[in-house]
VOVEX-510193 format. One record per residue (C-alpha): chain; x, y, z. Coordinates in Angstrom, 1 decimal, always signed. Each point is the difference from the previous one (the first is absolute). Example, Ala and Ser with C-alpha at 12.3 -4.5 7.8 and 13.67 -1.06 7.14 Angstrom:
residues 2
  cadena      c1      c2      c3
       A   +12.3    -4.5    +7.8
       A    +1.4    +3.4    -0.7
***
This chain:
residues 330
  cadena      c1      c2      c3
       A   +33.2   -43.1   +58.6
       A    -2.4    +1.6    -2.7
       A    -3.4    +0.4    +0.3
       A    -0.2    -1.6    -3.2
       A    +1.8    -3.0    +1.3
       A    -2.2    -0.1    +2.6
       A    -3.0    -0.5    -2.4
       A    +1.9    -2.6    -2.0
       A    +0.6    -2.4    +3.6
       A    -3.5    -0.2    +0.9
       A    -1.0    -0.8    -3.7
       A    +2.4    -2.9    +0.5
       A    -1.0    -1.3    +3.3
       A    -3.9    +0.7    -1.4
       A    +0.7    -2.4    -2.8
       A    +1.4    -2.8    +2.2
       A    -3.2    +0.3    +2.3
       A    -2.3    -0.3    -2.7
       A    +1.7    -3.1    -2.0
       A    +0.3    -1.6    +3.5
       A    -3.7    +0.6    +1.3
       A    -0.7    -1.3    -3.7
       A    +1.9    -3.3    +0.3
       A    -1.4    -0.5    +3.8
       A    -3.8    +0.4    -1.4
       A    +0.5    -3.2    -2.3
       A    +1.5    +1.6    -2.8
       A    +3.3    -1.9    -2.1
       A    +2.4    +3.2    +1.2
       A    +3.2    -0.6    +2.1
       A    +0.0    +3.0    +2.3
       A    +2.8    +2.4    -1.1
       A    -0.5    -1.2    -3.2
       A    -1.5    +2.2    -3.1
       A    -2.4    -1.5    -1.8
       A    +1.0    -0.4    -3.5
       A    -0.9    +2.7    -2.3
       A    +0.7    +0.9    -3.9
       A    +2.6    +3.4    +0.5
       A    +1.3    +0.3    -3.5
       A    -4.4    +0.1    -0.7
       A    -0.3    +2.2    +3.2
       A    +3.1    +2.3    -0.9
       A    -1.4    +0.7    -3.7
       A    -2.7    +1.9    +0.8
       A    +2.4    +2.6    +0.7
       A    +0.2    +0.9    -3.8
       A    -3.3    -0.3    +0.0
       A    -0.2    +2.9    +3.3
       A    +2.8    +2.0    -2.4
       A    -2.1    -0.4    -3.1
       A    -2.8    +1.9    +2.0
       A    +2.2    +2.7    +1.3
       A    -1.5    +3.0    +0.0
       A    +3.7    +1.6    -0.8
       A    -0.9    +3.3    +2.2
       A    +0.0    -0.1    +3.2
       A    -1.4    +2.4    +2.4
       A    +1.9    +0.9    +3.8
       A    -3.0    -3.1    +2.0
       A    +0.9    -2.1    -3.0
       A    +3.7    +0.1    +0.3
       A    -0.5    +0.0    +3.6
       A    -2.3    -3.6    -0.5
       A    +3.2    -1.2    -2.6
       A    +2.3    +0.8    +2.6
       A    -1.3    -2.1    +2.7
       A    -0.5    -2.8    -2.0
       A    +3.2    +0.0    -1.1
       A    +1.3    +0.4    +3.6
       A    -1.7    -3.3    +0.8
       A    +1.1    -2.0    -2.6
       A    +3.8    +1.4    +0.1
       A    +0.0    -1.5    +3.8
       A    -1.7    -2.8    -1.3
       A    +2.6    -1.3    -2.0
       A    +3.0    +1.1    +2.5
       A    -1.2    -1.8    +2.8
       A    -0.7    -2.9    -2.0
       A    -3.7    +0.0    +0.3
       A    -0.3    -1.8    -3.8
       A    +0.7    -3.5    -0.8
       A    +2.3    -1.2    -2.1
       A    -2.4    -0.9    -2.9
       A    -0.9    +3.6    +0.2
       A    +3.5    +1.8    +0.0
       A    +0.7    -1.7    -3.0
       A    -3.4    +1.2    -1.5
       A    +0.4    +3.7    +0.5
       A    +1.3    +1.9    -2.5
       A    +2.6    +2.8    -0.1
       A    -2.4    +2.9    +1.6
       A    -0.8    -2.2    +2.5
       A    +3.2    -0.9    +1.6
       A    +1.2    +2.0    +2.9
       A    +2.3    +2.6    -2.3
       A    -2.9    +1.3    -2.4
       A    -2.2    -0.1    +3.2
       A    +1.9    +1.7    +2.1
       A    +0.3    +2.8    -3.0
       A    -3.7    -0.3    -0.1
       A    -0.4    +1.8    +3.3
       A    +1.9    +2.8    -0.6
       A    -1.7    +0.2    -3.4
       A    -2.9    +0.8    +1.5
       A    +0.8    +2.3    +2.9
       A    -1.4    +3.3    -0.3
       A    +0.4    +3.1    +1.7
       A    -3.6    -0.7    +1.6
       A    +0.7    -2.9    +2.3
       A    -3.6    -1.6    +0.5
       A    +1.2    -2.6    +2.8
       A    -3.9    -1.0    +0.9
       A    -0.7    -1.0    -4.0
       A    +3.5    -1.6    -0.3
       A    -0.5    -2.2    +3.2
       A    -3.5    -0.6    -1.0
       A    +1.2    -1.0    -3.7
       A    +2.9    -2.8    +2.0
       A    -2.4    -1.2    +2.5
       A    -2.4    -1.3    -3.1
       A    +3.5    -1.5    -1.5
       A    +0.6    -1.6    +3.1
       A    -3.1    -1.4    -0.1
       A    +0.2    -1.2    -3.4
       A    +3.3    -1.8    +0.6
       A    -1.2    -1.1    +2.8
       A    -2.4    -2.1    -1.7
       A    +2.2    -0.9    -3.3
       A    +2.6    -1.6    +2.7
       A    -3.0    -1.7    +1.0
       A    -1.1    -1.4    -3.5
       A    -2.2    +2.4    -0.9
       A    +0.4    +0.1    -3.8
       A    -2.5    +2.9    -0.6
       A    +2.0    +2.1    +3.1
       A    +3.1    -0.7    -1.8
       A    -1.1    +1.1    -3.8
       A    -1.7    +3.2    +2.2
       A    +3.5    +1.0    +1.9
       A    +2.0    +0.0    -3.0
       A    -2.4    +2.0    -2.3
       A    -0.1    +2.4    +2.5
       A    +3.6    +0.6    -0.1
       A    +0.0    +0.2    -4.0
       A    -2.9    +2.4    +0.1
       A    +3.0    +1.7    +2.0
       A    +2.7    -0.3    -2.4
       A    +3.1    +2.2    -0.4
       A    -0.5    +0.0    -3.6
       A    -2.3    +2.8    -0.3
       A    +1.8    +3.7    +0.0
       A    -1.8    +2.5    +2.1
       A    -1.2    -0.1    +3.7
       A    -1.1    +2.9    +0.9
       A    -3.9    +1.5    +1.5
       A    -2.2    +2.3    -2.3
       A    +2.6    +2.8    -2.0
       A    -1.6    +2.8    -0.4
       A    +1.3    +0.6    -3.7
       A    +1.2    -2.5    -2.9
       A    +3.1    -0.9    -0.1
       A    +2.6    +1.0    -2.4
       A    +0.7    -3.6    -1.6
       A    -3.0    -2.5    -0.6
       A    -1.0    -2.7    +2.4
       A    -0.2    -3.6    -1.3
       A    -3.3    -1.4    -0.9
       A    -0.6    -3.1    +1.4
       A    -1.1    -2.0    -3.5
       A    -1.9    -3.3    +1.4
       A    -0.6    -2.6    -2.5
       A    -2.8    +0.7    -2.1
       A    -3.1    -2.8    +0.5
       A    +0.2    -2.6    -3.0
       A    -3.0    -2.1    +0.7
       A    +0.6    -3.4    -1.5
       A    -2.3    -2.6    -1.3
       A    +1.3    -3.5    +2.4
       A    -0.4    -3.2    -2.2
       A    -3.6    -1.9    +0.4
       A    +1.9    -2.8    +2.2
       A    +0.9    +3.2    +2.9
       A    -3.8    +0.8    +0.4
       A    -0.5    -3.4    +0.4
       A    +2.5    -0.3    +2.7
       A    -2.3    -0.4    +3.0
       A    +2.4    +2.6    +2.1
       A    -0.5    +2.5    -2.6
       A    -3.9    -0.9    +0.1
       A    +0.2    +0.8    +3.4
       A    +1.6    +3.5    -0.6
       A    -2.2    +0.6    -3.1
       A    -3.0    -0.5    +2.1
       A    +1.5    +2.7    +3.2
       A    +1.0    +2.6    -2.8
       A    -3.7    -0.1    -1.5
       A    -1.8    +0.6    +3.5
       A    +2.3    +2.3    +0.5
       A    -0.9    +1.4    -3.3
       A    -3.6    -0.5    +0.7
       A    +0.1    +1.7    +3.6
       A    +1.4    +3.0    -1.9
       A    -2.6    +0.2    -2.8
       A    -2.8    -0.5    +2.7
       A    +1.8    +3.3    +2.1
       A    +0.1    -2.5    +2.8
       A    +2.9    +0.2    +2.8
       A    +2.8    -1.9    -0.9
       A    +2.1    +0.2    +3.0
       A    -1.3    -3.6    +1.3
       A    +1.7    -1.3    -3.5
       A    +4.0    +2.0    +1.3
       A    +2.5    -0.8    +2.0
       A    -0.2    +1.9    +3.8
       A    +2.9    +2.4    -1.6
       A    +0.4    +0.4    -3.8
       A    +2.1    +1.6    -2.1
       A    -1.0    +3.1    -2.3
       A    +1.7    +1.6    -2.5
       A    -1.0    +3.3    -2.6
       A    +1.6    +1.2    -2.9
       A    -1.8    +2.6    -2.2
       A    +2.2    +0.7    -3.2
       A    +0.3    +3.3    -1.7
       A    +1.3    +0.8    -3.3
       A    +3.2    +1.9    +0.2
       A    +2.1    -3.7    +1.4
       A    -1.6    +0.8    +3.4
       A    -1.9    -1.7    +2.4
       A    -1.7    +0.4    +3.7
       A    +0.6    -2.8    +2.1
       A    -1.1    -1.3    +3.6
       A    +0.3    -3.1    +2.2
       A    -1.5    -1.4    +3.2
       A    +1.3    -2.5    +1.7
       A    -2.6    -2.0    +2.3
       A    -3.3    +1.8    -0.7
       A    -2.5    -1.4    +2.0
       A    -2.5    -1.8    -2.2
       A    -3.0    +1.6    +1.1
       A    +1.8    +3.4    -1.3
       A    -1.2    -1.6    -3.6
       A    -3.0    +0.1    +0.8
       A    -0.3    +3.6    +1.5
       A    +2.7    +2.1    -2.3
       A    +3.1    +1.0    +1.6
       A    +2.8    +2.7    -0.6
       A    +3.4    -0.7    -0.8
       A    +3.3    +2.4    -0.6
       A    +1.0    +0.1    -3.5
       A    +3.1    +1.4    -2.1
       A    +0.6    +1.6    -3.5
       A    +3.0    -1.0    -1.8
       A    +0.6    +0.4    -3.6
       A    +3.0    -0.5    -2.4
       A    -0.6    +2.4    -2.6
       A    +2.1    +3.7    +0.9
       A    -3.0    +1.9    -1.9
       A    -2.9    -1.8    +2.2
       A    -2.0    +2.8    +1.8
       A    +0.9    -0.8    +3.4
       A    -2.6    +0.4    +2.7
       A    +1.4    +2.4    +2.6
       A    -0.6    -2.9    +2.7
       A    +1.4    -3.2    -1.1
       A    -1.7    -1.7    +3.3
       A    -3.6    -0.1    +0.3
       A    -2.9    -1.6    +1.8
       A    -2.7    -2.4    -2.2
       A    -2.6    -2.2    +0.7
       A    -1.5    -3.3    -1.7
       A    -3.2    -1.4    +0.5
       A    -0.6    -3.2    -1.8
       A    -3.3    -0.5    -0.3
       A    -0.6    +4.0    -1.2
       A    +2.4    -1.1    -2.8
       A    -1.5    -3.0    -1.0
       A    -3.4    +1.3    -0.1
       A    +1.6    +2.7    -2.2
       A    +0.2    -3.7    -2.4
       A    -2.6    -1.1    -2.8
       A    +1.5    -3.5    +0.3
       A    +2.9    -1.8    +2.0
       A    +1.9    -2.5    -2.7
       A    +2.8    -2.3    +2.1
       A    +3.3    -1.6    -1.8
       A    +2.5    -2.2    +1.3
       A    +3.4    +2.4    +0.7
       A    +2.3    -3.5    -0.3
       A    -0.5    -3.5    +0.3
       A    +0.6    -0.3    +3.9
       A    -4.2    +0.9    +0.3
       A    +1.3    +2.8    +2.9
       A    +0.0    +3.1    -1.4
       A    -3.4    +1.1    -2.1
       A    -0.7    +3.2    -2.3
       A    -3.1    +1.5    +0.5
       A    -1.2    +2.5    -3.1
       A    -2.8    +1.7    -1.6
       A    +1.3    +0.3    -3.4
       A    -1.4    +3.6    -0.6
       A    +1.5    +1.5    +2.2
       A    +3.9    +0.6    +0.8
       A    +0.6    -0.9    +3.4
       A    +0.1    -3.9    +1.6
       A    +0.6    -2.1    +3.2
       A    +2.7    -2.5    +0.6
       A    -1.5    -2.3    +2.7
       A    +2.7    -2.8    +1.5
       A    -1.5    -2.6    +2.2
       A    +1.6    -2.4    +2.5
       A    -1.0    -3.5    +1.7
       A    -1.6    +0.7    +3.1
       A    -1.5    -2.3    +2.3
       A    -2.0    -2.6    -2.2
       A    -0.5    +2.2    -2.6
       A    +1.5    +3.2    -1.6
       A    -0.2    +4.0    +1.1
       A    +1.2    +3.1    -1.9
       A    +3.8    +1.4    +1.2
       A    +0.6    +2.9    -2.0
       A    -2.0    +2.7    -2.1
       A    +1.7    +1.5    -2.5
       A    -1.4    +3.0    -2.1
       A    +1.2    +1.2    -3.1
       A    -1.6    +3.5    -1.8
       A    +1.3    +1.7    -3.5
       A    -0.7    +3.5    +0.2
       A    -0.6    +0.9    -3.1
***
């Protein structure tokens, strides 16, 4: 037997525990039974994980893909997915594409302690979606799209540019919309209205704002450069209190144009402090990014660079799950 199988059994024999301890504590469960959950909901924040791909990967990213990949490819073989859920995944996540998925991401570097790291957090995740864990669920699968076989390199730090151009990833610009009078008077989005502006508030003051996160957020860079190029970087699960403090983070060149000057290393290391940048501000504007009330532009309108802020229920109220930040070098 696998050592991967061997993960896979236990996350099985986890999940009947847990339902069973559940229903014997006064809960409505039937032990063995998994709670019900919304998968085709849970399984679409895999485009949402492959939207966010950072397209280049380095040797411990791959390695991180790799094992998540392994996970879920046992997953679905030993039959660790309800039915509602097979019939929610989609084509990459069916045992042929992830299967091709791990030898996608095998390198000549095989970092076994960040790949077995990278499957005992998906284990843990499905763990908890099995259980009903909604948030676990939508967490597991963007993981895996953040590790999508769509993007064309893997490969750690080259030491000069290649000879054809690497794709720029080209997110969706912000189009901050103005919501109808009758959506600010929905009292949810009065409820999100209100978070957003102490977040805002927090900010202007140059207070900490890790007490208004999620334990582990999201973060994402882009700075844009003329020439069709862009440098990029992603961390998955930065501790909040990292906001607060500053924090480094790798980040990759890519460009589209043949006659961009190409930086003789494409990989490089960066760092992002948010409160240095906001004081950098003269004001903080916010706009609605869509009509959901989640996901919140912050600007200063003199300057060229701006914050995407997406915020989640949480407890009784709301907290911040992902920092995006967007720069045009000009």
């Amino acid at each position: 037997m696998s050592d991967w199988k061997m993960i896979v059994r236990p996350v099985l024999a986890g999940t009947r525990l847990l339902i069973a301890a559940t229903a014997l504590s006064g809960g409505s469960i039937i032990a063995g039974e998994p709670m019900a959950l919304d998968w085709e909901t849970a399984v679409a924040a895999f485009s949402v994980g492959e939207q966010r791909s950072p397209m280049v990967f380095t040797d411990k990213d791959a390695a991180r893909c790799r094992g998540r990949w392994r996970l879920h490819a046992d997953a679905v073989v030993d039959g660790a997915f309800p039915d509602a859920a097979i019939s929610a995944l989609n084509d990459q996540l069916l045992r042929p594409s992830a299967m091709h998925a791990i030898d996608f991401y095998g390198t000549e570097y095989d970092d076994r302690p960040t790949a077995r790291k990278s499957s005992d957090e998906a284990e843990r995740l499905l763990t908890q979606a099995l259980a009903g864990d909604a948030a676990a669920a939508r967490t597991y699968f963007e993981d895996l799209g953040l590790c999508s076989t769509h993007p064309e390199t893997v490969g750690d730090r080259p030491a000069v540019a290649m000879d054809a151009p690497a794709t720029v990833p080209q997110p969706a610009e912000p189009s901050p919309s103005v919501p109808a009078e009758s959506d600010f008077d929905e009292p949810v989005n009065q409820q999100r209205l209100a978070f957003i502006k102490l977040f805002m508030q927090q900010l202007r003051d140059g207070a900490p704002v890790a007490d208004l996160l999620m334990p582990k957020i999201s973060f994402a860079y882009m700075a844009k450069h003329n020439c069709a190029a862009a440098t990029t970087g992603y961390v998955d699960r930065l501790p909040a209190s990292d906001v607060d403090t500053g924090f480094p983070f790798e980040a990759t060149y890519t460009w589209e144009n043949p006659d961009c000057t190409v930086p003789p290393e494409l990989d490089s290391i960066e760092a992002f402090n948010l409160k240095a940048t906001i004081s950098q501000w003269s004001q903080i504007e916010v706009a609605v990014e869509d009509h959901n009330f989640d996901v919140f532009v912050l600007t200063d309108k003199v300057r060229n660079d701006y914050l995407l802020i997406t915020i989640e229920p949480y407890y009784n109220s709301y907290a911040v799950s992902k920092i995006e930040y967007r720069l045009e070098i000009l």
